[in-house]
N, C-alpha and C positions, 0 to 999 in steps of 0.2 A: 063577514058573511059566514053564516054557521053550516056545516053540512048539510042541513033540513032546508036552508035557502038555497042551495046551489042547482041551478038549473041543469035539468036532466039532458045529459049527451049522450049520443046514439051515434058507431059508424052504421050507415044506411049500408043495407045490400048493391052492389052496384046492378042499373039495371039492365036488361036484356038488351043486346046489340043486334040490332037485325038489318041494319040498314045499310051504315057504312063502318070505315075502318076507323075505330079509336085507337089512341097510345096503350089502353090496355093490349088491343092484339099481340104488341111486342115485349108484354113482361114477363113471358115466358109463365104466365097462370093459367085462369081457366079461359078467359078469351083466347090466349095465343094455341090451348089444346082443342076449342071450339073452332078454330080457324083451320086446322089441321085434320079433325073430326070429319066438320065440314064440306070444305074447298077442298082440300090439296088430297087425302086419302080419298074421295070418289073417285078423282080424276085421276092420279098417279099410283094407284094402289098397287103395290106388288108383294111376293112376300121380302122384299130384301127393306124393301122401304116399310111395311107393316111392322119391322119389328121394331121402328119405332128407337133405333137404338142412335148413340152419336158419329158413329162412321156407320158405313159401307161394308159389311164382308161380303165379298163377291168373287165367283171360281170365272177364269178365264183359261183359254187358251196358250201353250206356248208360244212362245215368238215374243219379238218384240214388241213392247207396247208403245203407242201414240196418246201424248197428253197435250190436251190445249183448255184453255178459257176464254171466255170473252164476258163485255157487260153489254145491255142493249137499253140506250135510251132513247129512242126513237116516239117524234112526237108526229101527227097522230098517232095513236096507240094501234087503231083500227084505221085501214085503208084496201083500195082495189085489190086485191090479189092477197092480201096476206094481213100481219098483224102482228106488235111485239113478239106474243107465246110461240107466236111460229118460226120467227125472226132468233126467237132463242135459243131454241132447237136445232133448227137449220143452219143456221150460221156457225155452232160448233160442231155440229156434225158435218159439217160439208172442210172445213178446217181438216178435221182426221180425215175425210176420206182422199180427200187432192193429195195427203203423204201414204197414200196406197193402204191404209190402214180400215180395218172392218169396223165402223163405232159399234160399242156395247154400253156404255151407260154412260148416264148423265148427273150431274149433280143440280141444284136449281138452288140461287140464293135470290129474295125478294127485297125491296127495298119498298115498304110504301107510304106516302104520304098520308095523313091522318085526313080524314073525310071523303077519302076515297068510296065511291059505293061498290060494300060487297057484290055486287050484280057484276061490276065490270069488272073487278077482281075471277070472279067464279069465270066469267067468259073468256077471262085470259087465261086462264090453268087451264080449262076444257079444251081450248083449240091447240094448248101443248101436249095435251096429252092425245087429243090424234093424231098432232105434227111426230109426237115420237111413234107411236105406233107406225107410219109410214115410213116414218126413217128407220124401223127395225131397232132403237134402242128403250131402254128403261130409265127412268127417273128412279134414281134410290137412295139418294138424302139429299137435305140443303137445308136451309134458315128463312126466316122471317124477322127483318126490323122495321119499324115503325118510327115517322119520322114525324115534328108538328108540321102544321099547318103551314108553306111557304119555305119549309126549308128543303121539297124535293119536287117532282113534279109528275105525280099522280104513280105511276110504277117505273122501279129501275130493275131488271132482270143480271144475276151474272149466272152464266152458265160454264161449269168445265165437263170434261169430256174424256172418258179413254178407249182406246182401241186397241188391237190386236193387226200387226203387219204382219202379211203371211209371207212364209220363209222365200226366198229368193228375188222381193222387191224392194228395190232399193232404190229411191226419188232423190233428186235434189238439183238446182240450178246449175251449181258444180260440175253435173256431167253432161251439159246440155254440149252441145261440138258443131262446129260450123260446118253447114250443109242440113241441118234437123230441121224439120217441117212446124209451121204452128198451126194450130188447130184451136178452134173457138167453136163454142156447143149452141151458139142460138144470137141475136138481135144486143146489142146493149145499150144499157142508160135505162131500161125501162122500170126499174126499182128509183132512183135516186129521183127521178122526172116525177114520177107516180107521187112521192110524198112531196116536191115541191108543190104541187099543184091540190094538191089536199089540207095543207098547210097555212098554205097563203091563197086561199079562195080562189086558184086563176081558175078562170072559164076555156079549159083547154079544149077542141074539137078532137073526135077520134077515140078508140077506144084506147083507154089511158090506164093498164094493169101492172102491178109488181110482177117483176119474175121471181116470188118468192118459190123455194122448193128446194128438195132433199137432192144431193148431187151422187149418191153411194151409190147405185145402182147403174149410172151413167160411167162413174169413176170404176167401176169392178168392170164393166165391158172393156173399157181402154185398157186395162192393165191385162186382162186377159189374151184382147188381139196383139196388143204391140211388145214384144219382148223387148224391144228399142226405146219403149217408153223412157225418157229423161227425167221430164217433170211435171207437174200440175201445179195452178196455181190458182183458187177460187175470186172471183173480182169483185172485190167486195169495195170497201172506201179508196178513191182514188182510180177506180175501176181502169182501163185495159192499159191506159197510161204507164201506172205505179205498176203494174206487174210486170208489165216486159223491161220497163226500166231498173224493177228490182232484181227479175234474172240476167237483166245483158251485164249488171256493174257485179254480181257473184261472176256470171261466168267470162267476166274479161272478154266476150263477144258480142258483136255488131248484131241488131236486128231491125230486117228489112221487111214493113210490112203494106200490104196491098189493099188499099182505102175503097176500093173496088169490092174486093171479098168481104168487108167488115158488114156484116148484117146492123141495122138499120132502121126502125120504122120509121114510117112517114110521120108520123105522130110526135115522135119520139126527138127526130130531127128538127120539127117544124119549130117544138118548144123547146128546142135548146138553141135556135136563131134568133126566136120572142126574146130568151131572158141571158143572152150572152154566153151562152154553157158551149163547152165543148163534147161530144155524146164520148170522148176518149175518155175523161175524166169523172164521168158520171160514175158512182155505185151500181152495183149489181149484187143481187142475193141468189139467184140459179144460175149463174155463167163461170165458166173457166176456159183455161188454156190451157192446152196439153202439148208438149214438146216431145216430137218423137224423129226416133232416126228415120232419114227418108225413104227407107224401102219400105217402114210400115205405117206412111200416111195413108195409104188406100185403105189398110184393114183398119188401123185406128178411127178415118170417118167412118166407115162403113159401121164399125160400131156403135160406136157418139148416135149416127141416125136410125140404131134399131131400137133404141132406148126413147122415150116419150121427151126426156129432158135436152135431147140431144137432134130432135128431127132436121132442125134447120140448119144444124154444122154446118162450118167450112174450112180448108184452110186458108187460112191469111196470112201467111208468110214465112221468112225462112232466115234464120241464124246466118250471120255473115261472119268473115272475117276483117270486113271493114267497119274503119269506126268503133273499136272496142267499148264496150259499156250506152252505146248511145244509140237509141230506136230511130230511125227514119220510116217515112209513111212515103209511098208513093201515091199520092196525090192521080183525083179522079183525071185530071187536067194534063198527067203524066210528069209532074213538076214533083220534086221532094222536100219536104219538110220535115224539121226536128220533132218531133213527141217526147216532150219533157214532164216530169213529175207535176202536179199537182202544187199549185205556190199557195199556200193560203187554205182558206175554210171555203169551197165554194158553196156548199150545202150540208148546214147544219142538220144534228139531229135526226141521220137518216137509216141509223140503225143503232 
């Protein structure tokens, strides 16, 4: 075939993406600066993140810094009360604050699945970026990858986070001491329940909402009233179970707690009888526990309930010297039982 015969080839322009996510989003070209154009600099726009650069320069505070991460792959994306973008936010920012720490920024890494629609992409960045304005921090860099079709499932969120702890607090399970008060800011199980039942179509009665929500503002009251503060601990996977059983087995002490004071809804109880759950065991995304010396349980609730995150406090119990490392419930019935960790997956996918 001679030159004059050879059929004429052409790369085509690729064409305009309007719809959903292609593998171009993540070649780092003009889709993945279109995606950035777009989505992420309306919503997240700062000048730290404007400049567009590959780190972060950012002026902080003296003091000790607070660093954490998380990933959130929580299916539905969108549900009652809340939603992944917020879920990503909050989740590490409530991390820094339960260590007495002020969050100030965020980082945001993406994962997304190819055919995702830009729409529910854009709806997820927007609801981060009021979740951070509420939570008082900034988004100021992160990534985008793109993943084919069937090898992710639709968006994977990781968030990391740093803070600033101001001078003279100092949190840890470590100095929790038998006689310390616990204290719990509100009802639980109602995050892990809420996507059970959105998940798998149950037909649950009752109003059925995430406690999704920023905990800083609740966590700067406690640390303010109780000089006695010990520790905080946000209840997140494995909820109020895993936590008292992660501080009794640090702090080599007994905790005795009051099934009576443990906030509860009806709702919340009713479907975790339906599908075999324990409401100890459930996730939470706005709940924690606060451990303080017992002269300042009073002002610690007292604070917990002038905060919006915190109206329904209570305490629920109190650091023993019996039983080192192992949580006991005293039972509505007055009878006591173990509260053991979490065996197993009970509820996938709920953050």
């Amino acid at each position: 075939m001679s030159v004059r015969e050879m059929p004429s080839i052409a790369c085509p322009m690729p064409l305009p993406v309007k719809s959903h996510v292609v593998l171009g989003h993540g070649s780092g070209g003009r889709l993945s600066a279109a995606l950035m154009r777009d989505i992420f600099l309306p919503a997240f726009g700062n000048p730290v993140l404007n400049e567009l650069n590959d780190q972060a320069s950012v002026s902080m505070a003296a003091g000790r810094v607070a660093f954490t991460t998380d990933s959130y792959v929580v299916k539905p994306l969108f549900f009652p009360g809340g939603s992944i973008g917020e879920l990503a936010v909050y989740g590490t920012v409530n991390d820094l604050a339960v260590g007495g720490a002020e969050p100030q920024y965020l980082s945001a890494a993406f994962i997304l699945e190819e055919g995702l629609p830009l729409e529910t992409l854009r709806r997820v960045v927007d609801q981060m970026a009021v979740a951070a304005r509420r939570a008082g921090v900034s988004i100021v860099t992160g990534d985008t990858k793109v993943v084919e079709k069937g090898s992710g499932d639709e968006i994977f969120i990781t968030t990391a986070g740093i803070g600033v702890i101001p001078e003279g607090v100092v949190l840890g399970p470590q100095y929790v001491r038998a006689g310390d008060r616990i204290l719990l800011n509100g009802p639980i199980g109602e995050h892990g329940v809420t996507i059970l039942a959105q998940r798998e179509g149950l037909g649950v009665s009752g109003d059925l909402v995430s406690d999704t929500a920023p905990l800083t503002e609740l966590c700067r009251a406690v640390v303010r009233a109780a000089p006695g503060l010990r520790t905080m601990r946000d209840l997140t996977r494995g909820g109020l179970a895993s936590a008292t059983n992660e501080i009794a087995a640090t702090a080599r002490a007994g905790v005795l707690l009051d099934e009576r004071s443990i906030p509860v809804s009806d709702t919340v109880r009713g479907a975790c009888e339906l599908f075999g759950l324990d409401p100890m065991h459930v996730a939470n995304e706005g709940k924690l526990i606060a451990i303080v010396a017992p002269e300042d349980a009073q002002s610690a609730l007292a604070a917990m309930r002038s905060v919006e995150a915190g109206r329904r406090a209570q305490v629920i119990g109190t650091v023993t010297l019996n039983r080192p490392g192992c949580v006991v419930m005293r039972t509505s019935f007055g009878t006591d039982r173990i509260v053991d960790m979490l065996s197993g997956d009970q509820l996938p996918r709920i953050c």
